[in-house]
Structure formats: C-alpha cells, structure tokens
N, C-alpha and C positions, 0 to 999 in steps of 0.2 A: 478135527481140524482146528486149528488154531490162528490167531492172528495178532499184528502188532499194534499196539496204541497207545498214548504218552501217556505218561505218570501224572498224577496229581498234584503230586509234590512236587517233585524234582523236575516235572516235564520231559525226561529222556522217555524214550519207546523202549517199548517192553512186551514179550509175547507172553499173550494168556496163553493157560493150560485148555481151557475148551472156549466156543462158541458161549455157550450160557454161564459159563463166569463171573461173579461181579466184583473181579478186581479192575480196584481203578489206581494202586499202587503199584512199583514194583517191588521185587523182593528186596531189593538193598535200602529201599525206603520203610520195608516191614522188617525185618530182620538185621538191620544193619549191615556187617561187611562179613556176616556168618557166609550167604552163600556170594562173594561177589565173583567167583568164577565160574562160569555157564558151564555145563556138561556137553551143549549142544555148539556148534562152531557158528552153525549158519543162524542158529539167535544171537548168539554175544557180535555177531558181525552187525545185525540187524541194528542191536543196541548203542553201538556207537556210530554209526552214520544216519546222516541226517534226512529225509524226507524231501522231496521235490517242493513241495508245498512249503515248507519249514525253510529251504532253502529262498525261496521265492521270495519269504513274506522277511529275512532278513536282509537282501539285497534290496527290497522296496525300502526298509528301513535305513541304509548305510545311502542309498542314494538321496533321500529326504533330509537326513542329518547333513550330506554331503553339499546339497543345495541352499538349506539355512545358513549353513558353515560361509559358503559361497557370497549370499546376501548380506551377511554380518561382516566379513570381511570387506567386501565393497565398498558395503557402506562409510565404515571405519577409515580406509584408504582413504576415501573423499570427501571426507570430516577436517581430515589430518591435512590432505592437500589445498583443500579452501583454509585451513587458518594458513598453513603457512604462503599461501599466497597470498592472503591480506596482508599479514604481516611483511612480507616483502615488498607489497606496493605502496603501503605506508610507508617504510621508509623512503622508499625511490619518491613520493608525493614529498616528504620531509625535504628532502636533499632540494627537488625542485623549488621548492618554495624558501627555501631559503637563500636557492641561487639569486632568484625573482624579487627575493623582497624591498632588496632600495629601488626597485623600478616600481613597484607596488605603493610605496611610501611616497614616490616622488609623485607620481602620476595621482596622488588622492589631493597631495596639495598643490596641484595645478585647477583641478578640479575646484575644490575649495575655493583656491584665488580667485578663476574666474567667475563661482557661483555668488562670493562678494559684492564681482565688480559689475556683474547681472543685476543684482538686488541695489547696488547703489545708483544706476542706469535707472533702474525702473521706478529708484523715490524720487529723482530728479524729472522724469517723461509723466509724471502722475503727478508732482505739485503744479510743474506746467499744464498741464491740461486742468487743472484747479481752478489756474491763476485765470485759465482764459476763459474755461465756465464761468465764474464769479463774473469777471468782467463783460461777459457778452451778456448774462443773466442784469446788471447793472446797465448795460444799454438799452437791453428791453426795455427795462422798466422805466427808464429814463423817456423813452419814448413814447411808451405807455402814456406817463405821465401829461406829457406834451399834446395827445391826443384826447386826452379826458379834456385838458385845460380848453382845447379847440372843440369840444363835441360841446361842454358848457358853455360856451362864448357866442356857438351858433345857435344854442336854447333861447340864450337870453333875447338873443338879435332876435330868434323868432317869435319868442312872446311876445316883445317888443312892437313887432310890425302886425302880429296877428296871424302868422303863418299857423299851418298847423301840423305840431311834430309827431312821429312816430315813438310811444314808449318804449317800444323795444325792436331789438334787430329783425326778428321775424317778421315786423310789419314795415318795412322799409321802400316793399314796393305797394303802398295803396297811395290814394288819390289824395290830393291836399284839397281839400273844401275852401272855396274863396267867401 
C-alpha cells in the first residue's frame, strides 16, 4: 500500500512506492524530467491537484493578503482625502479673509482710537483725583496745624492757672486734682 505526501523540495505530492519508504523527494526532484510521466493515471492525477488542507491554508492566505491590501488601501484613500481637503478649506479660509479684510483693518482702528481716547480719559480722572487728594491732604494738615496751636495755648493757660493736664490721649478721662 502506498500513499501520498509533499516533496521536500518542490512541495508538490508524490506517492511513495511502500508504507516504510524514506522518500521524502519526488522523482522529478531526484531524477529530474527522466521519468516526468507517471505510468499510473490515478498517481499523476494525485500529483497535480491539490489537497483540502493545502487548499484551505492558501485561501487563509489570499484572504489575509486581501484584508492588509484592504487597510492600506483605506488608509491611503484617507491620507489623500484629508490633505486635499485641507487644502480646499484653506483656500475657501483665504478667499474669506481677504473678503473680510478692510473690515478687519477698520474695526482694529476704531478699536485703537477708542483705546487712546480711554487712556487720555483716565490721565485726566487720575491727575483730578491727585489734585483733590493733595489738597484735602493739605487741609488736613492745615487743620491739624490749627489744633496743635489750640492744644498748646490751653497747656500754657493750664500751667498758668494750675490746672492739671493729661499727657496723653489715653488719660483724658481722669480726675483734675485741685
């Protein structure tokens, strides 16, 4: 009895002559194309069709290829579609902005003038409130003045009579000794 199994070489199937055999080539791989026509019908049929298994594990392959093929393609498509749509919205951005742009020019120097005439506003509302600090600062002290002269005048008056004065504000409320 005999049976079929791939070449080592060449990989096609090939029927050994017995069970205990150890061919692991076929004869067109040992012998080259001396014997490449089979004597038997239903070996040389064997020898060019392919196996279920051998079948299987090539359409696992072609749909794997098929799938990579699939995600590189995709990818590529959507590489290509996002530049060329940047590049379109750029320009439609372009075109807009330069419809825009004396309104853009105008509107910064409205902006400008009025941020001017803010800041010239606010040196004039700041030297005023200067001018009136200073001077209310100068009436205090004017006042001040006027009240030192009078705290002195009733020292003197009370040395004078004998009275007797508080040195300082905190003792304002004790008793005058006669």
């Amino acid at each position: 009895m005999s049976y079929s199994i791939p070449c080592k070489k060449c990989g096609k199937p090939f029927t050994k002559t017995s069970n205990k055999s150890t061919e692991l080539k076929c004869g067109d791989c040992i012998y080259g194309d001396i014997f490449s026509k089979s004597r038997n019908a239903h070996a040389a049929i064997a020898n060019n069709e392919l196996t279920k298994k051998q079948i299987l594990n090539k359409l696992d392959r072609m749909e794997k290829k098929l799938k990579e093929f699939d995600t590189t393609l995709a990818m590529t498509i959507q590489s290509q579609l996002t530049e060329a749509l940047n590049a379109t919205m750029k320009v439609i951005a372009d075109k807009a902005a330069l419809e825009h742009s004396q309104e853009f020019v105008d509107l910064k120097a409205d902006i400008e003038e009025q941020q001017s005439e803010h800041e010239a506003r606010m040196k004039t509302l700041l030297a005023t409130v200067n001018t009136r600090a200073i001077s209310s600062e100068k009436k205090v002290q004017d006042e001040l003045d006027i009240l030192s002269a009078r705290v002195r005048d009733l020292r003197r008056l009370a040395s004078k009579n004998g009275w007797s004065v508080a040195p300082s504000r905190s003792a304002v409320g004790t008793k005058i000794n006669d």
